[in-house]
DRENPA-3360 file (N, C-alpha, C; in nm, 2 decimals, always signed):
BEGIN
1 = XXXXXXXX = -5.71/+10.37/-9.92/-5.63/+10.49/-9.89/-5.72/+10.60/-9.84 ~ -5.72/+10.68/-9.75/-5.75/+10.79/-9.68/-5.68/+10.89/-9.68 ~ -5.74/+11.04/-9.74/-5.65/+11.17/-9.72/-5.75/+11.25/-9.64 ~ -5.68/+11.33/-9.56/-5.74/+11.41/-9.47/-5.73/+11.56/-9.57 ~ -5.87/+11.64/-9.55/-5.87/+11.74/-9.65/-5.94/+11.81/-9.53 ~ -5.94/+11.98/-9.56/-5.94/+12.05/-9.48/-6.03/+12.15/-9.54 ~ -6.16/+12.17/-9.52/-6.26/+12.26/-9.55/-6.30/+12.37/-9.44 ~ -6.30/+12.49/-9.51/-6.34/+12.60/-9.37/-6.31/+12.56/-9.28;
9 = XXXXXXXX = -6.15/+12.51/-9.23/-6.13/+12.47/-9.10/-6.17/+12.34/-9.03 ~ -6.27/+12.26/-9.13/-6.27/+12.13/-9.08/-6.24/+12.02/-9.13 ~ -6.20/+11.96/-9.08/-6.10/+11.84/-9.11/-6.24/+11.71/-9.17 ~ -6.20/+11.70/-9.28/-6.26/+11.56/-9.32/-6.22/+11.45/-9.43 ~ -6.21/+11.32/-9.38/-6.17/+11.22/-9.38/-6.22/+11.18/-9.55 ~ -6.13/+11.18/-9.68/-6.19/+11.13/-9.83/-6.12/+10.97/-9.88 ~ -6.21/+10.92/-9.85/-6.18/+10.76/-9.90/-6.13/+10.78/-10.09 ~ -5.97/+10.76/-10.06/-5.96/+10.73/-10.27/-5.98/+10.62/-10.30;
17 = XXXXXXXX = -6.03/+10.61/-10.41/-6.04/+10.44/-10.52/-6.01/+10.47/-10.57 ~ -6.00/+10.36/-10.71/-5.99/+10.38/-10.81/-5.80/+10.40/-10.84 ~ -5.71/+10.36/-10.75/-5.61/+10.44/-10.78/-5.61/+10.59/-10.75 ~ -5.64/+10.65/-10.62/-5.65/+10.77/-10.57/-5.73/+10.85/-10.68 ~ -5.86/+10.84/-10.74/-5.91/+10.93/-10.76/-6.07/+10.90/-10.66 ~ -6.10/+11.06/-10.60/-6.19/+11.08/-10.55/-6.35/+11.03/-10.60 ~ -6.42/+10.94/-10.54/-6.55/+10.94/-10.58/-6.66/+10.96/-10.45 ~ -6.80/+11.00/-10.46/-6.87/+11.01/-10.44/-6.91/+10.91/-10.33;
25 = XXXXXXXX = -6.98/+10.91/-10.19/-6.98/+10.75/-10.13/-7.16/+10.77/-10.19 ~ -7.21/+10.66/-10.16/-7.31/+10.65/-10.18/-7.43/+10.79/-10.08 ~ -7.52/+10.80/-10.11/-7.61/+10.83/-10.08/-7.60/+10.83/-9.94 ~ -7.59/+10.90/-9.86/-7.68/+10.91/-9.69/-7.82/+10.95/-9.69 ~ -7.87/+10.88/-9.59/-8.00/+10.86/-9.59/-8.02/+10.93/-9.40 ~ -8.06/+11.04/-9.46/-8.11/+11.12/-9.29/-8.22/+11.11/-9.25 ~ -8.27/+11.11/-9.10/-8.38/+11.11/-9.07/-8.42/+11.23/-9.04 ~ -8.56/+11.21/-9.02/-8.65/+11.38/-9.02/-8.59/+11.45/-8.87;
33 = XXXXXXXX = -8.58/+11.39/-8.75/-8.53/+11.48/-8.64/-8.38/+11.53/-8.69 ~ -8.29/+11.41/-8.72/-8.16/+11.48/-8.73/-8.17/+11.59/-8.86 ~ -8.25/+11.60/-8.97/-8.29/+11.74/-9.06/-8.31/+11.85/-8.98 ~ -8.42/+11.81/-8.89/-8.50/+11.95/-8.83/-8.34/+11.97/-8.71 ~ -8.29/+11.91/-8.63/-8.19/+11.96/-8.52/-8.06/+12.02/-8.64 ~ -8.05/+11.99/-8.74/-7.95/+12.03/-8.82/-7.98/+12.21/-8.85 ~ -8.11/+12.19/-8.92/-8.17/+12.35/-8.95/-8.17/+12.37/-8.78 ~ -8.22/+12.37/-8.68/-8.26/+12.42/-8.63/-8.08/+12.50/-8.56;
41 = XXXXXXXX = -8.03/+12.46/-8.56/-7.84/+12.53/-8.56/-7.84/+12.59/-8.57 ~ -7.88/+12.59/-8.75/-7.87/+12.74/-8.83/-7.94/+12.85/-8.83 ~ -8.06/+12.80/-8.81/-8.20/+12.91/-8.81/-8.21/+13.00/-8.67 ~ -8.23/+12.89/-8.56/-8.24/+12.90/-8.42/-8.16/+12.97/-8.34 ~ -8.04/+12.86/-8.40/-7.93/+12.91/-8.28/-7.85/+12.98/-8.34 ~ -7.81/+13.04/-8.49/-7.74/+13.11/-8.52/-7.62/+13.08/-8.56 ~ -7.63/+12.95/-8.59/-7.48/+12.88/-8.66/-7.48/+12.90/-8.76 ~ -7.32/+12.90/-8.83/-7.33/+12.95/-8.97/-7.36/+12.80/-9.08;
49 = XXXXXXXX = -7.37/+12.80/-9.18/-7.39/+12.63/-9.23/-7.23/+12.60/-9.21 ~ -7.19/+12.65/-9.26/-7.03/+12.52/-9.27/-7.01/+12.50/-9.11 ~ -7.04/+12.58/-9.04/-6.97/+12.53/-8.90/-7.07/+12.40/-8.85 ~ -7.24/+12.43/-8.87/-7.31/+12.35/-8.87/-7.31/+12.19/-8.94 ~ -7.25/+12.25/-9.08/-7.23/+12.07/-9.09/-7.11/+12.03/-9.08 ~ -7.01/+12.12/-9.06/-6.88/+12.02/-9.02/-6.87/+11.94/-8.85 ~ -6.99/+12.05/-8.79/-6.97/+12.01/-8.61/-7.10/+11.85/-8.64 ~ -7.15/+11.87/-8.73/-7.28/+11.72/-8.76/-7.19/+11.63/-8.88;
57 = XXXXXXXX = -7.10/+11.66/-8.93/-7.02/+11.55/-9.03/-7.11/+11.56/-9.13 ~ -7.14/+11.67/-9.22/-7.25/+11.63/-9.35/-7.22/+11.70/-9.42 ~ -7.24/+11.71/-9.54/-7.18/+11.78/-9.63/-7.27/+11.93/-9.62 ~ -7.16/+12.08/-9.63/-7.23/+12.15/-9.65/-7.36/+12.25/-9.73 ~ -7.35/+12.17/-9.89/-7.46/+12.16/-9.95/-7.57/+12.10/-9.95 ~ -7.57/+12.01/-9.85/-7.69/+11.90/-9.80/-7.79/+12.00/-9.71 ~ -7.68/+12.06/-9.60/-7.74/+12.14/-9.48/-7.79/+12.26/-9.52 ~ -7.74/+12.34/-9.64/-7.80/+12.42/-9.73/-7.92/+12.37/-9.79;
65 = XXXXXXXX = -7.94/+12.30/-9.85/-8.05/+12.28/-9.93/-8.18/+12.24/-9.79 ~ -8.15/+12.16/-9.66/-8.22/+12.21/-9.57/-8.29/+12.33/-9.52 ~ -8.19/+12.38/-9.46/-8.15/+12.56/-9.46/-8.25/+12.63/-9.52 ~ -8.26/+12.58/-9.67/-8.33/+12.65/-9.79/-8.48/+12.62/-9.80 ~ -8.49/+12.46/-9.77/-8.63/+12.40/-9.77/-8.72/+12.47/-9.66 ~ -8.66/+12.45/-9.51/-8.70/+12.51/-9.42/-8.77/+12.63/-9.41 ~ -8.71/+12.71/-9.50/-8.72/+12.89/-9.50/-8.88/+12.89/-9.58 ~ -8.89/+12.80/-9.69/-8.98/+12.80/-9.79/-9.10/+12.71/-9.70;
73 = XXXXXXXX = -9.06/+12.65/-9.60/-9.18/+12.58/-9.52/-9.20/+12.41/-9.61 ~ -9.06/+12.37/-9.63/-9.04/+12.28/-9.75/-9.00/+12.17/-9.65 ~ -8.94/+12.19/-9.52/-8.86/+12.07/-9.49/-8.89/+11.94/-9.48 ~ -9.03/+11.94/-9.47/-9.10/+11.80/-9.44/-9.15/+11.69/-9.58 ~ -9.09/+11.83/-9.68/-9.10/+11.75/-9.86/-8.96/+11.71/-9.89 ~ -8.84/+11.70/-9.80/-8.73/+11.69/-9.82/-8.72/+11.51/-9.82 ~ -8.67/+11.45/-9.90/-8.58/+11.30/-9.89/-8.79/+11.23/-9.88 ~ -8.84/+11.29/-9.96/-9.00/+11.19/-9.96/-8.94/+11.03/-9.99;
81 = XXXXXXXX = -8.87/+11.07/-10.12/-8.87/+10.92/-10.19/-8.77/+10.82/-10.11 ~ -8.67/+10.89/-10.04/-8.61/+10.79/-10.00/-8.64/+10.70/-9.89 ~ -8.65/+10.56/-9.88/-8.65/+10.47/-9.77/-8.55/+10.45/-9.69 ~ -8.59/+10.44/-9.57/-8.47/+10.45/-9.46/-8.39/+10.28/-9.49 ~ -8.29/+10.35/-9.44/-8.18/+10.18/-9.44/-8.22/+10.08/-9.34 ~ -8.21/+9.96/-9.40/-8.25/+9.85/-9.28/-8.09/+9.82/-9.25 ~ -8.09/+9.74/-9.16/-7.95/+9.68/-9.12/-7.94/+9.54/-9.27 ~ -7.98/+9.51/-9.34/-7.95/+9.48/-9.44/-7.89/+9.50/-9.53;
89 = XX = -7.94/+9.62/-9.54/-7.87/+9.74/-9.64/-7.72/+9.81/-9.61 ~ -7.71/+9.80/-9.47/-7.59/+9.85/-9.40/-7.48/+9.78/-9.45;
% end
């Protein structure tokens, strides 16, 4: 089951389980260019975050905490531990 929910204007797509209650999908796993082109929206070009991650599909606490790392000169300590997905994993 799929409900369409409507954040600051953008429309995004919440998979229910469970008998329609909302959970969490797993983890996304971003790479370092799509981080840096995501900040660079916001910082650069003057996008606000929510418009920024609803026009990139990512949550906008994710592109914040970018946003945030970036400013501190942090971006490149961001997602260390995580390993990228193989098509196995997919």
């Amino acid at each position: 089951m799929v409900r369409q929910v409507e954040k600051s204007g953008c429309q995004h797509s919440v998979k229910l389980r469970n008998g329609g209650i909302d959970e969490p999908n797993p983890k996304a796993v971003y790479t370092k260019e799509i981080r840096e082109e995501a900040v660079k929206l916001v910082i650069a070009d003057g996008l606000g975050v929510s418009e920024a991650a609803c026009q990139l599909s990512i949550s906008m606490k994710t592109l914040a905490n970018w946003v945030g790392a970036a400013k501190d000169g942090k971006l490149e300590n961001v997602a260390q531990h995580q390993r990228p997905l193989t098509e196995v994993d997919c």
